[in-house]
C-alpha positions as CSV (number, residue, x, y, z in Angstrom):
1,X,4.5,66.9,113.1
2,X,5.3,68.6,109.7
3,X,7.6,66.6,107.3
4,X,9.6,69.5,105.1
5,X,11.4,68.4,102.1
6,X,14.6,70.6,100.6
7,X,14.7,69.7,97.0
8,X,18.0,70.2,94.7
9,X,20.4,70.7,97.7
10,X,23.3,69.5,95.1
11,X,26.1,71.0,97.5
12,X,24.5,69.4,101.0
13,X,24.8,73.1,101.8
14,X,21.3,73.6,103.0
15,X,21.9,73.1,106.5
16,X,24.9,75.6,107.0
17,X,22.9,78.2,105.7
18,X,20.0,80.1,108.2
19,X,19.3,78.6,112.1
20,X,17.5,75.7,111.6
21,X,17.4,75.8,115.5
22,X,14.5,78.4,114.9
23,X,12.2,75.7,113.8
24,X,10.0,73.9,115.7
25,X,11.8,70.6,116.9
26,X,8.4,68.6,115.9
27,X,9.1,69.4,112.2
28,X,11.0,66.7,110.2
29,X,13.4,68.1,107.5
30,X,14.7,65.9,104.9
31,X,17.2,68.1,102.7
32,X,17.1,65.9,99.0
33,X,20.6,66.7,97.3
34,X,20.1,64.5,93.8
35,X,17.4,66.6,91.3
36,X,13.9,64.1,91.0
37,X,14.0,64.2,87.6
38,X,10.7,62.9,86.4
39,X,7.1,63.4,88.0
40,X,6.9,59.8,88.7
41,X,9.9,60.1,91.0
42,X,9.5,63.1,92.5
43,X,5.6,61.8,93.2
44,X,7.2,58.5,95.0
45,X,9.5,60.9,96.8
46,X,7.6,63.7,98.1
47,X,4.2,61.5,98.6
48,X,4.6,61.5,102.2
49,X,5.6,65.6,102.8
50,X,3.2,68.3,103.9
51,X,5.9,70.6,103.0
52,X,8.0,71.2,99.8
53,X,10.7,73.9,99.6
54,X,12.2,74.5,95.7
55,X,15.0,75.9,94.6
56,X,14.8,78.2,92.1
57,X,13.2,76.0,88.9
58,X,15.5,73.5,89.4
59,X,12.3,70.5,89.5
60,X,8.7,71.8,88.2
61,X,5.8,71.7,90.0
62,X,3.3,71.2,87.2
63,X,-0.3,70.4,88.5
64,X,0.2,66.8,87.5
65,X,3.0,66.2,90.4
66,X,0.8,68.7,92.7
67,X,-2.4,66.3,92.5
68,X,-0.2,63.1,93.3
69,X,1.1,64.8,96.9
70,X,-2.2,63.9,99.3
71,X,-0.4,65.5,102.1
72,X,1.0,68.6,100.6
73,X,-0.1,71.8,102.5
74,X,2.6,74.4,101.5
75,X,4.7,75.4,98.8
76,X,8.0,77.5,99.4
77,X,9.8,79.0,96.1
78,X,13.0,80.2,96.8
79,X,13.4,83.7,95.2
80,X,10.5,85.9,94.6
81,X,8.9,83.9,91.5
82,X,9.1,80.5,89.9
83,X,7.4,79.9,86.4
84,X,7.4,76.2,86.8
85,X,5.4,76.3,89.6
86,X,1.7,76.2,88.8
87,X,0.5,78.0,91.9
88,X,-3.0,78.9,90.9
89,X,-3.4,75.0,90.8
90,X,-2.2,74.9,93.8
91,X,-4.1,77.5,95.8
92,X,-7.0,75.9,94.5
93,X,-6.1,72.6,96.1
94,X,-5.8,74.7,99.2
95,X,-2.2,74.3,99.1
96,X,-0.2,77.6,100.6
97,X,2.6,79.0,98.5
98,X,5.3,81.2,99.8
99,X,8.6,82.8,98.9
100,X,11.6,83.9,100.0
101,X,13.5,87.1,99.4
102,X,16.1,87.1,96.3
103,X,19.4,88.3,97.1
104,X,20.7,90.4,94.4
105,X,20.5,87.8,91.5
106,X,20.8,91.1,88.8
107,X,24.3,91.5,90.0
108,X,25.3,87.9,90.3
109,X,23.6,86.6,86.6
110,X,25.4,89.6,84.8
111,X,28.6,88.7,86.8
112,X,28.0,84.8,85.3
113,X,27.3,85.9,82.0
114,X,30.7,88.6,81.6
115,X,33.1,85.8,83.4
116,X,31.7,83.6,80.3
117,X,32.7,86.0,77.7
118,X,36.3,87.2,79.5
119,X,36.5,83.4,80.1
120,X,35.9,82.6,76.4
121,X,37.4,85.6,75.2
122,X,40.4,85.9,76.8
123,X,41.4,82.1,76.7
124,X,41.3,81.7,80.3
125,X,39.1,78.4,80.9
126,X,41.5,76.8,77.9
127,X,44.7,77.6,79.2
128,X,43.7,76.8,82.8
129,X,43.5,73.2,81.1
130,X,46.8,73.5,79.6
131,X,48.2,74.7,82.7
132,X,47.1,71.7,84.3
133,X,49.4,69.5,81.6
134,X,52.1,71.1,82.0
135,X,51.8,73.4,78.7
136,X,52.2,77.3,78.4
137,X,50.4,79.8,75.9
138,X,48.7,77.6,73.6
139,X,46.1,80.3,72.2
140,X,46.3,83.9,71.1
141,X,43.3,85.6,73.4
142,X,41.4,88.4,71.7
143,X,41.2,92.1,73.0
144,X,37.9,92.5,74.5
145,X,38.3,96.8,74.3
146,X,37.0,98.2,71.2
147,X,34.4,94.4,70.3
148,X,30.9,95.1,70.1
149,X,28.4,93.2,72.8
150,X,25.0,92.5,71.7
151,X,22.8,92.6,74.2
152,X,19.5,90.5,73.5
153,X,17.0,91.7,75.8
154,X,17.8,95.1,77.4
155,X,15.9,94.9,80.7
156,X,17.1,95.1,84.3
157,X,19.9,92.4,83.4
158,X,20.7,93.3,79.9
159,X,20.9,97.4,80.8
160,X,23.6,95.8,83.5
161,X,25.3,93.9,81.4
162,X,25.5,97.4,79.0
163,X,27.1,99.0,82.0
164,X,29.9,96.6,82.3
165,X,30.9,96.3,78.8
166,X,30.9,99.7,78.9
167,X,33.6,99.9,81.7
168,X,35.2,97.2,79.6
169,X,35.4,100.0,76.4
170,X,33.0,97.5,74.3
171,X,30.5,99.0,71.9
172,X,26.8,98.1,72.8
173,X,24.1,97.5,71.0
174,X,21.0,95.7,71.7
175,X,17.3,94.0,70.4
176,X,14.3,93.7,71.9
177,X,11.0,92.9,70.3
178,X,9.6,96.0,72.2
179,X,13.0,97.9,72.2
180,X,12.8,101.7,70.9
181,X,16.2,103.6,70.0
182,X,14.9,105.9,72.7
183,X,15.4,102.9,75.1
184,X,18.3,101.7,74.4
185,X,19.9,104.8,74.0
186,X,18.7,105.8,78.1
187,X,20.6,102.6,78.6
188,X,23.6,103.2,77.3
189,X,23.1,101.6,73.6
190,X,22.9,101.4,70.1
191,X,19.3,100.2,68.9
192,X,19.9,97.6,66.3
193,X,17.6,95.0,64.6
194,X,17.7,91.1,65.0
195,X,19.6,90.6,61.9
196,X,21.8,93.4,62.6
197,X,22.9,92.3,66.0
198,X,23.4,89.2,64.7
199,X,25.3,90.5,61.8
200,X,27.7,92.8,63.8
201,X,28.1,91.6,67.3
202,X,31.4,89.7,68.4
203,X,29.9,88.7,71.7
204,X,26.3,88.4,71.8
205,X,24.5,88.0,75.4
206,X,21.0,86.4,76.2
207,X,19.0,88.2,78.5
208,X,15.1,87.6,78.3
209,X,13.0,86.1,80.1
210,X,11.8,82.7,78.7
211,X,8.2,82.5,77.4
212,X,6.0,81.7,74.1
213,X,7.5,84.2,72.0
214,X,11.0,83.6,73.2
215,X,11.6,79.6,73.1
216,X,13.4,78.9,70.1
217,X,14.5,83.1,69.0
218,X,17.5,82.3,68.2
219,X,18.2,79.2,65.7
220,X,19.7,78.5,62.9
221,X,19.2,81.6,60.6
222,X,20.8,83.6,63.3
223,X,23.9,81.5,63.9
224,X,24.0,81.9,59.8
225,X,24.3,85.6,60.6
226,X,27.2,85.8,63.0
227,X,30.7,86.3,62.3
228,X,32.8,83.3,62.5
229,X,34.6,84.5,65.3
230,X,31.3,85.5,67.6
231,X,30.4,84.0,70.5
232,X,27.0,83.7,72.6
233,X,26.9,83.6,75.9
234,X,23.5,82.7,77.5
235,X,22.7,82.7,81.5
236,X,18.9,83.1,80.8
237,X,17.4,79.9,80.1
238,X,18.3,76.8,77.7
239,X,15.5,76.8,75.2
240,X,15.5,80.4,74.0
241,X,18.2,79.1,72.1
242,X,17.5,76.3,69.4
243,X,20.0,73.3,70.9
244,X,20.6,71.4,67.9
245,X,21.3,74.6,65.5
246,X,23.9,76.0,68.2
247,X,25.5,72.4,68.5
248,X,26.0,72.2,64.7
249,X,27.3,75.8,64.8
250,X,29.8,75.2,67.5
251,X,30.9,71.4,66.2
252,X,31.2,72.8,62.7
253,X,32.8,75.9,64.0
254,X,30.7,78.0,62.1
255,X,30.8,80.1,64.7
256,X,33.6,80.9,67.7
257,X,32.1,79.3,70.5
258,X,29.3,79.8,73.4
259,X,29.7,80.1,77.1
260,X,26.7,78.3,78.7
261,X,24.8,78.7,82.0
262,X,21.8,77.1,81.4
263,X,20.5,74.4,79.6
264,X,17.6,72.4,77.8
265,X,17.5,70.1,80.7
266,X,19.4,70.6,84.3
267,X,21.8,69.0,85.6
268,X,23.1,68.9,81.7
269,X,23.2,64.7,81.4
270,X,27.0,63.9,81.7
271,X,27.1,62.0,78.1
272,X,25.5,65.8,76.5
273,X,27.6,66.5,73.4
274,X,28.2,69.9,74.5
275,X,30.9,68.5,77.1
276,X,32.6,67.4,74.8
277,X,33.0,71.0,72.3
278,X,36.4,72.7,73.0
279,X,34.6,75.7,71.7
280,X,31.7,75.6,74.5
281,X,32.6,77.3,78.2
282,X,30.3,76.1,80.9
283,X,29.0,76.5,83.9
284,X,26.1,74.6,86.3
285,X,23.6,77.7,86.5
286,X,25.5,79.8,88.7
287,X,24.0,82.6,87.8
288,X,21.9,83.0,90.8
289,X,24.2,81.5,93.1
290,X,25.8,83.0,95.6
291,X,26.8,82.5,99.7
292,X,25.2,86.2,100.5
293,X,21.5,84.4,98.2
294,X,21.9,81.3,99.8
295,X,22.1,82.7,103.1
296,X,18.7,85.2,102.6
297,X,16.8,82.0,101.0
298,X,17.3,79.6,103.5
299,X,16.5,81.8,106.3
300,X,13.2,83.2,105.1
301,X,12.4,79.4,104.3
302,X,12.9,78.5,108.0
303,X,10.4,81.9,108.8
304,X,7.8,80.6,106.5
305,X,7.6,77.5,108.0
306,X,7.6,78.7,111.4
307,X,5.0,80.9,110.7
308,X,2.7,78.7,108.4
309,X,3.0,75.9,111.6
310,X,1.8,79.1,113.6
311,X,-1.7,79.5,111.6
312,X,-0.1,82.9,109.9
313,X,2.1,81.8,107.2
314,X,4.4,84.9,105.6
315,X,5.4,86.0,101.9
316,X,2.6,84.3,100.0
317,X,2.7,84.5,96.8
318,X,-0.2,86.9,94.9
């Protein structure tokens, strides 16, 4: 009699999405909807569960919550990696850990990350608000035809995100540490250093992959760099981006704005001071979200359990 926990169900959603009839009625699913924020509570939590299902990165599992679950037995990340699970920890305990299918998340992240600049750009989140109070045409948007996109990081997502600003008639250029002109030209781009993307872009867009090297790239001698009227628009990860310099950029308006997807620590704390900049669009890490996702996640979860309870347990991880 398997007890399955569903972490970081914010939208109680869990259950509408795959048959949960499929599973074996002697499994006990408890679907958690509020993120366990610390080790020490998600220890207390999860203590009793021989099964834990993520989603996404939205809690770790470092080895120091792994050795406080006596009953764990298998580990489900949804999607096809997680960084902040420590799996070779894990396999060493014994523990089994799966994962599901993706969706396409490429198309959905660059989606997140060009309805941020439109969204900034073109005025729309503000004037939504002043809609709301009865106001009309408070701001003059800005043309986004004919503005040049820096693309940081021209992989799968940036070259996608090159595409579409493209259709949109932006110029592109883009930085990499590894980037060649050769590459970025194949993808569509201009080849440009750190400093001159910096220098030049009106929208700049974060699309690496966090790691070593990349916590912390861009700080405060880059926000000295851009134009007063740039904006950066990240749906990577938080800490690639130096917090504190981009808050004193965007409060002293040193800079246009940002339009946010993710952040140093998720759920963003409701007293965060960047709910409170008029210059900062946000959204709750949508980037991977999405009904068609949701649907492929939650399904492949309920196979992997079925199969693990079955001795032959499916999609474990390498």
């Amino acid at each position: 009699m398997p007890r399955v926990a569903i972490l970081d169900d914010y939208q109680n959603v869990a259950k509408s999405y795959g048959d949960w009839s499929k599973l074996d009625p002697s499994a006990q699913v408890t679907m958690f909807h509020n993120n366990l924020a610390t080790v020490d509570e998600a220890a207390a939590a999860l203590a009793p569960f021989d099964v834990v299902v993520l989603m996404r990165e939205r809690m770790a599992m470092p080895a120091k919550l792994i050795d406080r679950l006596p009953n764990l037995k298998l580990i489900i990340t949804t999607g096809g990696s997680n960084r902040s699970l420590d799996k070779d920890h894990a396999k060493a305990k014994g523990i089994v850990c799966c994962f599901t299918r993706g969706g396409d998340s490429t198309a959905t992240t660059v989606e997140t990350a060009f309805a941020l600049l439109l969204g900034h750009g073109r005025g729309l989140v503000h004037e939504d608000r002043m809609m709301r109070e009865g106001k009309w045409q408070t701001t003059i948007p800005h043309t986004i035809a004919g503005k040049t996109l820096g693309v940081v990081g021209l992989g799968r997502l940036g070259a996608r995100m090159a595409r579409v600003a493209k259709a949109f008639e932006m110029n592109v250029i883009a930085w990499s540490a590894n980037l060649t002109p050769e590459k970025a030209a194949a993808a569509g781009a201009e080849y440009a250093t750190k400093e001159e993307l910096f220098r030049r872009s009106d929208y700049v867009s974060v699309h690496l992959v966090l790691s070593d090297r990349s916590r912390g790239l861009i700080g405060a001698p880059e926000f000295a760099l851009m134009k007063k009227t740039a904006v950066i628009v990240n749906t990577s990860r938080g800490p690639i981006i130096d917090e504190k310099a981009m808050l004193a950029a965007l409060s002293e308006k040193r800079i246009g704005g940002a339009g946010l997807d993710v952040y140093d620590v998720e759920p963003l704390p409701a007293d965060h001071p960047l709910r409170k900049l008029d210059n900062a669009t946000l959204s709750p890490h949508l980037g991977y979200v999405s009904d068609a996702t949701y649907h492929e996640y939650f399904e492949d979860v309920i196979d992997n359990v079925s199969n693990w309870m079955k001795g032959a347990p499916s999609r474990v991880l390498a």
